[in-house]
Structure formats: C-alpha cells, structure tokens
C-alpha positions in Angstrom: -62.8 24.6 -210.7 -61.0 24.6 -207.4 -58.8 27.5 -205.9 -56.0 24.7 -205.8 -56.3 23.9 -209.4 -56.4 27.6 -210.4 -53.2 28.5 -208.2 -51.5 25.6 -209.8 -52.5 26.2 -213.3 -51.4 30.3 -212.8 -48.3 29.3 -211.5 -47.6 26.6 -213.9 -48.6 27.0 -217.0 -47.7 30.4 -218.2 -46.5 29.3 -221.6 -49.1 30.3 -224.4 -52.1 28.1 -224.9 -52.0 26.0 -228.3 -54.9 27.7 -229.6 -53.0 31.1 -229.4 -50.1 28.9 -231.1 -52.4 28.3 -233.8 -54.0 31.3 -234.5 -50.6 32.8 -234.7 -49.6 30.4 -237.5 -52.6 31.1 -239.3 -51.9 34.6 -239.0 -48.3 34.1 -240.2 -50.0 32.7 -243.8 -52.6 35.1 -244.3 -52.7 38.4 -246.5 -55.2 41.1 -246.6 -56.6 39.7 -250.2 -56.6 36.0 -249.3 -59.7 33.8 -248.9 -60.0 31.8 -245.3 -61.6 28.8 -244.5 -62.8 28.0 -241.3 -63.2 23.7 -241.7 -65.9 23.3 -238.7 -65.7 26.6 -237.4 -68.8 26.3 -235.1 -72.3 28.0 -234.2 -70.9 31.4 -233.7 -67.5 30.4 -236.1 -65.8 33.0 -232.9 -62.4 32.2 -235.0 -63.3 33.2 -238.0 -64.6 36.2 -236.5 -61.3 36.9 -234.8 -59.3 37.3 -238.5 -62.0 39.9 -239.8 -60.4 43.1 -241.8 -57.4 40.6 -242.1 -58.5 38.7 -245.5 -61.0 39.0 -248.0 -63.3 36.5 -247.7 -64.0 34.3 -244.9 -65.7 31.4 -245.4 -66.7 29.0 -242.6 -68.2 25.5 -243.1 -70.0 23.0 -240.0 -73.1 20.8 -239.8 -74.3 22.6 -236.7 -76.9 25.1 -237.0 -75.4 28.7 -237.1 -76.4 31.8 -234.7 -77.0 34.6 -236.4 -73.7 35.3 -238.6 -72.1 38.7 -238.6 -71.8 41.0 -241.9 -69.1 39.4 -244.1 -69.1 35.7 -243.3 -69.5 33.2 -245.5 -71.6 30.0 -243.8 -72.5 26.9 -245.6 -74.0 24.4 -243.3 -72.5 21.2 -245.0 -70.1 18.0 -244.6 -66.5 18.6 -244.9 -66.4 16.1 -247.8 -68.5 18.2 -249.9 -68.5 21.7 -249.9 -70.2 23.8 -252.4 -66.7 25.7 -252.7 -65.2 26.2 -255.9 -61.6 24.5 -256.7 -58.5 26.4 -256.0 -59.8 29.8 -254.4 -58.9 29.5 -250.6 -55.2 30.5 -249.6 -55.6 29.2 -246.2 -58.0 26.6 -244.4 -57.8 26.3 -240.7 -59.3 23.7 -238.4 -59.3 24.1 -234.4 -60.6 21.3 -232.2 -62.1 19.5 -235.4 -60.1 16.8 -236.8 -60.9 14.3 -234.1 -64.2 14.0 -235.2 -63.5 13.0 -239.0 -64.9 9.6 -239.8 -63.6 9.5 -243.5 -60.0 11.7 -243.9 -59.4 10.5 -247.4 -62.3 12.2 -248.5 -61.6 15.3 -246.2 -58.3 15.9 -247.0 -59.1 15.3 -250.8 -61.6 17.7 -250.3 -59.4 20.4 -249.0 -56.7 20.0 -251.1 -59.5 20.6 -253.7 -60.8 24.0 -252.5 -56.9 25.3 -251.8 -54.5 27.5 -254.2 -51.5 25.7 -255.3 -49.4 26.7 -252.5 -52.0 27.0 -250.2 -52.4 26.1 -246.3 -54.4 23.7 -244.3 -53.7 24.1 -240.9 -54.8 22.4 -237.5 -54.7 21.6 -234.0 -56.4 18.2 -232.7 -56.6 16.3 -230.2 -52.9 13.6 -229.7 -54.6 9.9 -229.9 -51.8 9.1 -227.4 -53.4 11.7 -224.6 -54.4 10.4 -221.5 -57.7 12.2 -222.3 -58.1 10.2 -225.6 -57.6 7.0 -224.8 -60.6 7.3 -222.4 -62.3 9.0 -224.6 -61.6 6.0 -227.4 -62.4 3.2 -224.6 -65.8 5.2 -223.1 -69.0 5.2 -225.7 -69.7 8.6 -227.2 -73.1 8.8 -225.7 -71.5 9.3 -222.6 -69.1 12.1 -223.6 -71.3 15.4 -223.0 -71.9 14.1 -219.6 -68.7 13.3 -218.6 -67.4 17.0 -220.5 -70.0 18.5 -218.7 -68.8 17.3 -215.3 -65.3 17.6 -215.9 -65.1 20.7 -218.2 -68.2 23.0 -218.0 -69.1 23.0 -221.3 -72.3 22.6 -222.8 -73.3 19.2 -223.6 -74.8 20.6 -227.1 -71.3 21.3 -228.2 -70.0 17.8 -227.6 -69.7 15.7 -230.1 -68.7 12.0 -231.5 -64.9 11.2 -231.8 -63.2 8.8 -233.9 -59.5 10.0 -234.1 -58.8 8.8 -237.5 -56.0 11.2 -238.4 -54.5 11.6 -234.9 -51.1 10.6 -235.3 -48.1 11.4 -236.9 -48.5 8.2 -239.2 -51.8 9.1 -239.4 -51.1 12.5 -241.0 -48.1 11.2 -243.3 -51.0 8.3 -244.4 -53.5 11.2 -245.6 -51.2 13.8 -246.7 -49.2 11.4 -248.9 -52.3 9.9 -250.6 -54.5 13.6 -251.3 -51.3 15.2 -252.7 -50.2 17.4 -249.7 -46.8 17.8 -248.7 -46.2 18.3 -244.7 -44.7 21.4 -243.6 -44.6 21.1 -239.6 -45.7 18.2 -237.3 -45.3 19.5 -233.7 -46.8 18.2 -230.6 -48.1 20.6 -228.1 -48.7 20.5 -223.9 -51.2 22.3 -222.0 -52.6 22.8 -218.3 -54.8 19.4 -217.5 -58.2 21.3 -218.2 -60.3 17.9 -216.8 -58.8 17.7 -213.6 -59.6 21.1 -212.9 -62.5 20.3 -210.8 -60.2 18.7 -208.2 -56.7 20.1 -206.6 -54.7 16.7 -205.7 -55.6 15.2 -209.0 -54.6 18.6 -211.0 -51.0 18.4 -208.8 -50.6 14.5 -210.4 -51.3 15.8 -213.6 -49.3 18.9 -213.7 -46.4 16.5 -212.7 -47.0 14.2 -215.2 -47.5 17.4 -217.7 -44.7 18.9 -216.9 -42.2 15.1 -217.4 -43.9 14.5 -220.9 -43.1 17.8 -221.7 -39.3 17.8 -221.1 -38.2 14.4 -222.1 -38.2 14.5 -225.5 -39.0 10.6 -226.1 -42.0 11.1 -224.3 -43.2 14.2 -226.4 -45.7 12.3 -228.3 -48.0 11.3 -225.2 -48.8 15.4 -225.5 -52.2 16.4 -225.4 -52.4 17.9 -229.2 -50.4 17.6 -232.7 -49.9 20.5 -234.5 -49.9 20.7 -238.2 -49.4 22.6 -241.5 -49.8 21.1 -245.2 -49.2 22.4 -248.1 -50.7 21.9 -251.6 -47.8 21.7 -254.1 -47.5 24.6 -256.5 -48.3 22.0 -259.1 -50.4 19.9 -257.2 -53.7 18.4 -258.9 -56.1 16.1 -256.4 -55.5 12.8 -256.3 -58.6 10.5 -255.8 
C-alpha cells in the first residue's frame, strides 16, 4: 500500500464498504429466535461470529478446515450441495465473498432453498463477472491467483481459492432463482475503492477515475465490482429439482 493510494482511497471513498452493506441487510432479516447460516463462512466464520446474542443458532458451513470454533457455533465441514441440515429450519442464509467459487448453482441454490423457512432469506455479495478484476481473473489460470492476490492484495495465499463465476450476473441470478423456486427480492450492483491497485499511486488515481464514471452513469452500473442480492423462498414454496 502506498501513501498515495491511501490519501486517495481516504479522500475518495468514504461511502460504506459493501460488506458493511451486507451485513446490515442481514441484520435487517434477522430476529433474536431465528437460525443463521453462514454458506462458506470460513476458517475462523469472523461473520458469523459478528451476529452472536442476535439469533439462536448459528450455523456455518465450508470445506476449509476450521480454527478452533467459539461456544455456540455450529460448523460442518461439508459441500454447499449437501449439508447435513435439516429442511426448512434456517430463517436466514448469508454468503459473503462466496458465490464466485460455485461450480454447480443448480444444486446450491436447490440446496438452500431446501434448508430455508418458507419465507426465508438467502442473501449475498459476489464478485460482478463484468469487473475489471474478473475478467482477468476468468482469462488468468487459477493456479496463478494466490500469487498474484498475494502481490496485489496482501492476503494469504491459503485463503485463495478457484473461481468459476457461474452465477455472476443478473441473468445468471434470474436463471437459478427461477429454476430452485426462489423469488428475487433485490438485485443491486455495488462500487468500492480499487483494493488491487493499492500497491501503486498513478494506477490507483486511473482507477479511482474510472470508479468513480461507472459509478454515476447509470448505463454503466453493471461494470461494478459486486452484485448484491436477496431471495426469498415463497411462503408456499416446495424445492424444485
């Protein structure tokens, strides 16, 4: 990170970060006595963790291999497409950062829709197939993505993973919705600061620019950098295979 990109980025981007847009929905939907489930919440599932005292179960599901959970989490190290979850006991299901890595939505969304109430939630943030960032990310070979994250982002290459960016479009989303039985709530597409550029000033500034155009013309709101979604599972609704 360079003092140029950070003066730009403070200066900027002061508008709340989609993932405090998205906890806030989640939020919005939840009850003290629901049942939460964290779709690919992660080693540590830190979201889950933030929504303790504010349901009463939380359940969180990855293929990762979990730290150490706190009391009062519920962690089942399985595939999205098969969780030992009973039908119709989770109010809300959230998924952060996850949905670009889905190889098989049919059997995902089927899945959730499974698991959730009638009436009940699945919300998430992904990655915008139509991002700058994706595209690369679709044209460079997975094996080189926790390198190039690395470089570009910080993060541990360990917490990289393979993308495939099945259901990260708006048609995508009315494809898979329409043929598990959801209905769709919301579809919103969402900005944020150029986080990979952040290792250089001049190519932050291009970005910010091009950030800031996508951003305010409205015919050019789908080359943001995530969608943001809520579905809802009919009061009636029964999963369709």
């Amino acid at each position: 990170m360079t003092v140029l990109a950070q003066r730009l980025k403070d200066r900027y981007f002061r508008d709340d970060h989609p993932y405090q847009i998205f906890e806030r929905e989640v939020e919005c939907h939840l009850r003290p006595d629901h049942t939460l489930l964290d779709a690919g919440c992660g080693r540590t599932a830190p979201i889950l963790e933030k929504f303790r005292n504010r349901a009463r179960r939380l359940i969180g599901v990855d293929l990762v291999d979990f730290a150490p959970a706190g009391e009062g989490l519920e962690l089942h190290h399985c595939d999205l497409g098969a969780m030992p979850i009973a039908d119709g006991c989770v109010d809300v299901t959230m998924a952060r950062s996850v949905m670009e890595h889905v190889t098989d939505p049919s059997r995902v969304y089927g899945e959730i829709h499974r698991v959730l109430k009638p009436g009940g939630r699945f919300i998430f943030l992904t990655a915008n197939l139509w991002d700058y960032a994706s595209v690369i990310a679709k044209l460079v070979p997975n094996r080189f993505h926790p390198w190039v994250v690395s470089k570009t982002e910080g993060r541990e290459e360990h917490d990289v993973f393979p993308v495939a960016y099945r259901t990260n479009t708006r048609s995508a989303v009315r494809k898979w919705a329409k043929q598990t039985g959801f209905e769709i709530v919301s579809f919103r597409y969402l900005g944020q600061y150029p986080s990979y550029f952040m290792f250089n000033g001049f190519l932050f500034l291009l970005a910010t620019g091009y950030e800031k155009l996508i951003s305010r013309v409205p015919a050019l709101n789908f080359l943001q950098g995530w969608i943001f979604v809520t579905l809802r599972k009919p009061e009636s609704g029964r999963y369709h295979a």
